[in-house]
C-alpha positions, 0 to 999 in steps of 0.5 A: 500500500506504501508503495502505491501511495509513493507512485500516485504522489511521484506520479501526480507530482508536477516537474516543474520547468525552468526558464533560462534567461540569458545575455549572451552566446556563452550564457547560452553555451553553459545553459543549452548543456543543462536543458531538459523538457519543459524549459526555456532558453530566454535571450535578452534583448539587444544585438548578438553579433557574430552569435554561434548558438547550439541546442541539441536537445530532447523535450517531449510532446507534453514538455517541449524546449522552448528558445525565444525571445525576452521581448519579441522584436528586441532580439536581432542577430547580425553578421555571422551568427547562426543557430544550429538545433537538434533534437525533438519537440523543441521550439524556436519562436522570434529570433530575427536574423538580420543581414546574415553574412554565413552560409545557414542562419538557422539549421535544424540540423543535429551535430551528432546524426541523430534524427530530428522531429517534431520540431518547430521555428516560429515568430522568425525572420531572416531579412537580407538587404546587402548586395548579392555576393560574387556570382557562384555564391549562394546561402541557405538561410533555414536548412531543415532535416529530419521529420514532422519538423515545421517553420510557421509564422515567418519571414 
């Protein structure tokens, strides 16, 4: 009876999730290792040059990873940076990646080759207004692999 008792209270006992606010591409390095189902990454807001962000992570259904925004439109990405995610069930909701000078802003793409799905990019924008580079050139500014993946709401 003690043993049923314990289950149903670790059973109906919420995990609570954490939200994660970060200032720069560091924080968020030493972050994205501890993430786990349910949180959010939280970027405050300003300009995030030459930004390279990583998330390779797992969420559930139920408890997706979320990385957004600390006010939406007061986050701007410019020059070379980049977020590269992996995984399934995370969400990316209003990053603006502005004038981006890399090959790829945004790859949902997994460093390790696991596959990814069930993932979402949402609220984001990739804006480009520079001249055109040398003939020859070209950039892929959202690279999506895996399944069930989707880009909504976006520029």
């Amino acid at each position: 009876m003690f043993k049923s008792l314990c289950l149903l209270f670790a059973v109906l006992t919420p995990v609570s999730a954490e939200e994660i606010v970060v200032a720069d591409a560091a924080a968020f390095a030493a972050a994205a290792k501890s993430i786990k189902a349910g949180d959010a990454l939280v970027l405050k807001g300003g300009t995030w040059a030459d930004a390279k962000l990583s998330l390779q992570a797992e969420g559930t259904a139920e408890r997706p990873i979320t990385l957004r925004t600390q006010t939406a439109g007061k986050v701007v990405f410019t020059g070379d940076s980049a977020l590269s995610i992996g995984g399934k069930h995370l969400i990316v909701d209003g990053l603006w990646f502005q004038n981006p000078t890399g090959e790829e802003a945004i790859a949902l793409r997994s460093e390790y080759g696991k596959s990814e799905s069930d993932c979402r990019v949402t609220n984001c924008a990739v804006t480009h207004d520079l001249p055109a580079k040398k003939s020859g050139m070209f950039a892929r500014f959202v690279s999506i692999y895996g399944s069930r993946n989707r880009v909504d709401h976006s520029l």
